[in-house]
C-alpha positions in Angstrom: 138.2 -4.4 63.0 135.9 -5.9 60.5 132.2 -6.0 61.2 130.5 -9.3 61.7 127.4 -8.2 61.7 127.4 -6.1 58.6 128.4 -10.1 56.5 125.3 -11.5 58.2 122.8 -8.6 57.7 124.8 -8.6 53.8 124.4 -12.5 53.3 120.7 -12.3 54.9 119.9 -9.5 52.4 121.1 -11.8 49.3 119.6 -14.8 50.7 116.2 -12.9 50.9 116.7 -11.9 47.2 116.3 -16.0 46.0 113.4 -15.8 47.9 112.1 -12.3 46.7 112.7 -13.7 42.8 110.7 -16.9 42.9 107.9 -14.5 44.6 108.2 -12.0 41.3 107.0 -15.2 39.8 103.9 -15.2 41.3 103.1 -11.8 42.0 101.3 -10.0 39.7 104.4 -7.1 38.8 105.9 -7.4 35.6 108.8 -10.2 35.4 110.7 -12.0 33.0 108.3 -15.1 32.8 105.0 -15.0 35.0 103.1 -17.7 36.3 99.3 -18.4 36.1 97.7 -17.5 38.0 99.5 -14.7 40.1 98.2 -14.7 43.3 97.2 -10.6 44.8 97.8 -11.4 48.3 101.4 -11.7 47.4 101.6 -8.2 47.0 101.8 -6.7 50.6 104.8 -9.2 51.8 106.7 -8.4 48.6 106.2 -4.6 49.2 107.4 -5.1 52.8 110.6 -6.8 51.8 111.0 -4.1 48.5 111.1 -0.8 50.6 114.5 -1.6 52.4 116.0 -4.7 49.9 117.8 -3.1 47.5 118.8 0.1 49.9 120.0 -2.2 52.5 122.3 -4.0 49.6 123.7 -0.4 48.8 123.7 0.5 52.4 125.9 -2.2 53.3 128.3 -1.5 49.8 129.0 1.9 50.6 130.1 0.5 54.5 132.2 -1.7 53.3 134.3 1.2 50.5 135.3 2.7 54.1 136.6 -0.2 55.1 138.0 -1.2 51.7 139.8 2.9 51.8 141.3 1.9 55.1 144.0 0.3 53.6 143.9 1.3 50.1 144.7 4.4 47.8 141.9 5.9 45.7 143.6 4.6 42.3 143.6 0.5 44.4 140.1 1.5 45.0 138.9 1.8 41.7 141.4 -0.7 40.4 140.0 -3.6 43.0 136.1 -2.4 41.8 137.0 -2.6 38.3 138.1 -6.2 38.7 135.4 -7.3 41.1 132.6 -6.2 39.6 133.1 -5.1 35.9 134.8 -8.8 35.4 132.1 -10.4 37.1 129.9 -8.5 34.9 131.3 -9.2 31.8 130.9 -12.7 32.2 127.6 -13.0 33.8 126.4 -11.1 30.0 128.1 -13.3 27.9 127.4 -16.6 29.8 125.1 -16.3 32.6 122.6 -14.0 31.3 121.9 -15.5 27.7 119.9 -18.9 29.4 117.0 -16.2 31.2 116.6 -14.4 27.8 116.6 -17.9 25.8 114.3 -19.1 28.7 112.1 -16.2 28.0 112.0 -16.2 24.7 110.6 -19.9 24.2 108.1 -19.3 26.8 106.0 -16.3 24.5 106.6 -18.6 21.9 109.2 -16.1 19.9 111.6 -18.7 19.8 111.6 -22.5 19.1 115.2 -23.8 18.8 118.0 -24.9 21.0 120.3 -22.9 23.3 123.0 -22.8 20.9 120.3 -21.9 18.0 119.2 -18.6 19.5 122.9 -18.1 21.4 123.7 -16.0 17.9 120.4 -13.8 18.2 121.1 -13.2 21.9 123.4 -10.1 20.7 120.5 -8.8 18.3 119.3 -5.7 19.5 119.3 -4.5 23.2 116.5 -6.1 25.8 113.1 -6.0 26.1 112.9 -5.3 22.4 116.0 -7.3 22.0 117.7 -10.0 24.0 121.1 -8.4 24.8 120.8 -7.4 28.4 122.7 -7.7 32.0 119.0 -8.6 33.9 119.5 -8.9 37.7 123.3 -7.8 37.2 122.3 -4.3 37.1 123.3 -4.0 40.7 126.8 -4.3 39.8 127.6 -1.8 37.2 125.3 1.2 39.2 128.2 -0.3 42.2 130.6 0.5 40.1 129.8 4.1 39.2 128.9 4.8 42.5 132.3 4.1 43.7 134.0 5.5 40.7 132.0 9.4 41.4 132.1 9.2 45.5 135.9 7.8 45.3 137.6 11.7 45.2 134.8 12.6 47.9 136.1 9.4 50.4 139.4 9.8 49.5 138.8 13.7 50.7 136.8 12.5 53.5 139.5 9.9 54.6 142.4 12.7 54.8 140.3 15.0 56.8 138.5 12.8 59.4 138.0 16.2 61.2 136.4 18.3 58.6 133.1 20.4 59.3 131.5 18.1 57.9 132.1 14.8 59.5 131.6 17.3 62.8 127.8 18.0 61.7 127.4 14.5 60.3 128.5 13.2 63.6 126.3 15.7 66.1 123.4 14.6 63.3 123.0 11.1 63.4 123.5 11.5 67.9 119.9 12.9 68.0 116.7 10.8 67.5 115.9 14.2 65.6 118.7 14.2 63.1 118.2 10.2 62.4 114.7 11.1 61.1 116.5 14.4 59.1 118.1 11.4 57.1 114.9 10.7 55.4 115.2 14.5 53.9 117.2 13.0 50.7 115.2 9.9 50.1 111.8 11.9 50.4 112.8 14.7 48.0 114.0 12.0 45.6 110.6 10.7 46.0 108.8 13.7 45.3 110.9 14.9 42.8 111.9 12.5 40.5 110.0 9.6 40.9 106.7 9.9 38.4 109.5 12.0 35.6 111.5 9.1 35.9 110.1 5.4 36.0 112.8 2.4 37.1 114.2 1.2 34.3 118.1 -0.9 35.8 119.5 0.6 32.5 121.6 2.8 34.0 121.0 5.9 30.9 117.6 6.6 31.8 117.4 5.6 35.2 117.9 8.8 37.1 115.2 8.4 39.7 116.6 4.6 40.8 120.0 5.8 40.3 119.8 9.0 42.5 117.9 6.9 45.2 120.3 4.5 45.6 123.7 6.3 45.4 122.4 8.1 48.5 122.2 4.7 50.3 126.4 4.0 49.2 126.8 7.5 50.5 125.1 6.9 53.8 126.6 3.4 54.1 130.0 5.1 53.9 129.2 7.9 56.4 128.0 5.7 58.9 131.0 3.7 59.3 133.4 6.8 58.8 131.9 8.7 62.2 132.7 5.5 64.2 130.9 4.2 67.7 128.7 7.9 67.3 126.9 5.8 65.5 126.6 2.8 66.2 125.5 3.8 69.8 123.1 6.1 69.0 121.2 3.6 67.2 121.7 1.1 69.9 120.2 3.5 72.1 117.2 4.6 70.0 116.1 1.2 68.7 113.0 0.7 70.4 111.4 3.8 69.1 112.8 2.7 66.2 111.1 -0.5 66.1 107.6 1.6 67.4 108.1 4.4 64.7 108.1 1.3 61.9 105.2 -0.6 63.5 103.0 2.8 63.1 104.6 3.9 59.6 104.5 0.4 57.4 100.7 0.4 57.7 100.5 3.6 56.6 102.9 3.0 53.7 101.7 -0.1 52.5 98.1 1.3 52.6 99.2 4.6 50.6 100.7 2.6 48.2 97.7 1.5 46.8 96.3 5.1 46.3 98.9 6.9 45.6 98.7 6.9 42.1 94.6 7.5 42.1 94.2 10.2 44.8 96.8 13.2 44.4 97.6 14.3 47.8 98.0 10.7 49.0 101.3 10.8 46.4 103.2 13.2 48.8 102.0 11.7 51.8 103.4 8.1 50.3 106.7 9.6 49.8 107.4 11.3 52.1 105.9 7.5 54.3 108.2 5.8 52.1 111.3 7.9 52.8 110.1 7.2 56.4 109.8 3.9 56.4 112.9 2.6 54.4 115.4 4.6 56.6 114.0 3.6 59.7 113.9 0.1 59.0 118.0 -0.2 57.4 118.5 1.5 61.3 116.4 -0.8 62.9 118.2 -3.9 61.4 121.2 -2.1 61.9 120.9 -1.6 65.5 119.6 -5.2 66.4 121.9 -7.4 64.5 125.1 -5.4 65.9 124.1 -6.6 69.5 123.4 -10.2 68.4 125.5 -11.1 65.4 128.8 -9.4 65.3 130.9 -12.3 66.4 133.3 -14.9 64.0 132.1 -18.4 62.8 133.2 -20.8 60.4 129.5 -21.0 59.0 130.1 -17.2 58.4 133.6 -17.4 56.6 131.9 -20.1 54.1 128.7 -18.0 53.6 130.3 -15.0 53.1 132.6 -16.3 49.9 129.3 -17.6 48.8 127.1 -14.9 48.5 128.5 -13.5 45.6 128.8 -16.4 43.0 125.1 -17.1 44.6 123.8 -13.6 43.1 125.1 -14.1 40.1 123.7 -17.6 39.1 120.4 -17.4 41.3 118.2 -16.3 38.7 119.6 -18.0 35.8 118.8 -21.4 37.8 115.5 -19.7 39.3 114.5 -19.5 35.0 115.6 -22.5 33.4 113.7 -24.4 36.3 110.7 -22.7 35.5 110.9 -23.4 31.9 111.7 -27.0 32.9 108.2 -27.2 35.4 106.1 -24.4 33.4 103.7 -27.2 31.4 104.1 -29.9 34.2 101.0 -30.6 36.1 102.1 -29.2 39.8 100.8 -27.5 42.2 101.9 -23.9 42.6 102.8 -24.7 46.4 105.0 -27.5 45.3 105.8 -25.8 42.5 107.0 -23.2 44.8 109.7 -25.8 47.5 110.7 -27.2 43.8 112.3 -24.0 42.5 113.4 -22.6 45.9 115.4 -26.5 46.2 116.3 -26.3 43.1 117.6 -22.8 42.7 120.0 -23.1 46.5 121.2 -26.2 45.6 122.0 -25.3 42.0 123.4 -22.1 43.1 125.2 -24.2 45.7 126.8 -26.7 43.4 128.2 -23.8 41.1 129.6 -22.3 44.4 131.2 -25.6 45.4 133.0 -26.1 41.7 134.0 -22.2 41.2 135.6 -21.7 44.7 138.1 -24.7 44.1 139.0 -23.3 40.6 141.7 -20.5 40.9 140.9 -19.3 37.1 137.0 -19.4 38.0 137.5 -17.5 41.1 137.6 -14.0 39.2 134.8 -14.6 37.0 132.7 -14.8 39.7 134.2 -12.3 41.9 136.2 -13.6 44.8 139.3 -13.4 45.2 142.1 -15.8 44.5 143.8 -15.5 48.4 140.7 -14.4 50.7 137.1 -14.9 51.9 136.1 -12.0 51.5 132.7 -9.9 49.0 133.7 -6.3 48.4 135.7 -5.7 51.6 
C-alpha cells in the first residue's frame, strides 16, 4: 500500500528547502550571491533545519527504492532512475543552471553582458573557478549512484526477506536501545571523515557528504523492508523520542560553535550530531504516520509538483535577487518578495510543464502518473 505520509513528510521536506535557500541569502555561510548585511541570528534556525534536511530527503529516497523494487526487476530499477533523474539532470545543466551562474557572475562584477553573451562562457571551465556546474542538482546524481551501488544489495535483500540479516535488523530497530545503535554509522562518519574531507556536492571529492548520506538511502530502504516492526516501535517510543531531542539540540547547537576551537568538544559534537539527526528523521517519522497517512486531492497535485519545484526554485530564488539586489527595500520585504516570487514562479513553470507531454520528462514526471520517484 503506498505511504501517505511519507509524500507529505517528502513534499514538506522540499517545500522547507525554498525556504532554507532564501535564508542561505542572509545568513552569513558561503552562497552563490550574499546579501548585505547577513544577519547572525539566522544561524541557529538554519542549523536546526540543516541537521535532519538533507538526510530526511535521502531518508525518504531510499523508502521509496523498496517500494519502487516491489514491482520492478533490478535492470527496471536502474533503467526508471536513469531516466528520472540523469534526464532531469541533463537538462537542468544545460538550461536551468546557466541563469544562477550568469546571475552570479554580474553580481562580482566579472561579467557585464546579456544572458545570451555569457551563455558561450558558461561551458568554460568547471564552477567556482569556472561556470560549468549542476548547483543545487547535486542531489540528483549522488541519487543516482546510490541506487546504482545498493541495487544488487536490494535486489538480494528483496529475494531473501528472511535472511539473518533482516532477522537482526528487525529485533534492532524493536528496542529503544537498538534505535539509538543507529546513530553508530552517522557518528563514526562524523568522527572519521568529516575534518579529512570538507563538503564539496562534487561528487569526486566528496567522500565525507557522500558516505553520510548513502547511509540515510540505506536506512530509508531498511525501514520499509522490515514492515509494521517498525513503524510500531517508533509509534511506541515517540515521546522519549521527542524528550531525547528537546535535551540533545541544545547541546548540539551549542557544540557547534566550539567544536572547531576546543578539541574535545569535536567528538562530543559528533557523536551530538549523530544523535540528534537520527532522532529527529524518527521523530517526524513516528508523528506524521499517525496524522497524515490518508489520500487527498491537495496531495495528488502537490506530490507531481515537488519535483519540477526543486529543480527551478533556485534558478527563480537568483534571478529575483539580481532583479531587487540595488533596489532600495527593506530586507523584510525583501524577504516576502522573493519567497512570492520564487512559489509562484516555481508554480507557473509547474502549471505549463505538467500539461506538456514532451516537457514532462525533462522535468521528471512521468507521462501516465502522479507520482516522484515511487
Amino acid at each position: 500500500m503506498r505511504r501517505h505520509d511519507l509524500d507529505w513528510v517528502r513534499i514538506g521536506a522540499f517545500a522547507l528547502l525554498i525556504f532554507y535557500h532564501i535564508g542561505m541569502y542572509y545568513v552569513p555561510w558561503d552562497f552563490h550571491v550574499k546579501n548585505e548585511p547577513t544577519y547572525t541570528w539566522l544561524e541557529i534556525p538554519m542549523l536546526f533545519i540543516n541537521q535532519w534536511r538533507l538526510p530526511l530527503l535521502f531518508l525518504i529516497a531510499g523508502m521509496g527504492a523498496h517500494f519502487s523494487l516491489r514491482r520492478r526487476t533490478g535492470k527496471q530499477f536502474i533503467s526508471e532512475r536513469f531516466v528520472r533523474l540523469l534526464v532531469p539532470l541533463a537538462f537542468g545543466m544545460l538550461v536551468i543552471v546557466p541563469p544562477q551562474v550568469y546571475v552570479e557572475r554580474v553580481l562580482e562584477g566579472d561579467f557585464t553582458g546579456s544572458f545570451w553573451a555569457f551563455y558561450p562562457d558558461y561551458f568554460v571551465g568547471i564552477y567556482p573557478t569556472g561556470n560549468f556546474s549542476w548547483h543545487h542538482l547535486w542531489f540528483l546524481p549522488y541519487l543516482f549512484m546510490y541506487a546504482l551501488l545498493l541495487c544488487p544489495l536490494f535486489v538480494y535483500c528483496k529475494k531473501h526477506p528472511n535472511s539473518m540479516f533482516f532477522t537482526f535488523f528487525s529485533k534492532l530497530v524493536q528496542s529503544r536501545v537498538g534505535l539509538l545503535l543507529l546513530s553508530l554509522p552517522l557518528i563514526l562518519t562524523h568522527l572519521f571523515l568529516r575534518r579529512l574531507f570538507p563538503i564539496t556536492h562534487n561528487l569526486v571529492y566528496d567522500w565525507y557528504n557522500f558516505i553520510y548520506l548513502l547511509l540515510f538511502f540505506f536506512y530509508g530502504y531498511l525501514f520499509v523492508s522490515v514492515g509494521q516492526v517498525f513503524w510500531k516501535s517508533i509509534a511506541v517510543n515517540k515521546k522519549i523520542l521527542f524528550y531525547f531531542t528537546i535535551l540533545v539540540t541544545p547541546l548540539y547547537l551549542y557544540l557547534d560553535k566550539t567544536a572547531h576551537t576546543i578539541p574535545f568538544h569535536y567528538t562530543l559534537f559528533c557523536i551530538a550530531k549523530g544523535l540528534n539527526t537520527s532522532s529527529w528523521l524518527l521523530l517526524i517519522l513516528a508523528y506524521t504516520q499517525h496524522h497524515l497517512n490518508k489520500p487527498s486531492t491537495l496531495l495528488s497535485y502537490l506530490n507531481e509538483a515537488v519535483y519540477p519545484f526543486y529543480l527551478v526554485h533556485q534558478t527563480i530564488l537568483l534571478i529575483l535577487i539580481g532583479v531587487f539586489y540595488k533596489v532600495l527595500l527593506t530586507d523584510w520585504l525583501e524577504f516576502h518578495l522573493l519567497l512570492a516570487g520564487t512559489l509562484l514562479g516555481s508554480w507557473g513553470i509547474f502549471e505549463l510543464v505538467r500539461r506538456n507531454r514532451l516537457l514532462r520528462p525533462l522535468f521528471g514526471l512521468k507521462t501516465y502518473a502522479n507520482t516522484i520517484l515511487s
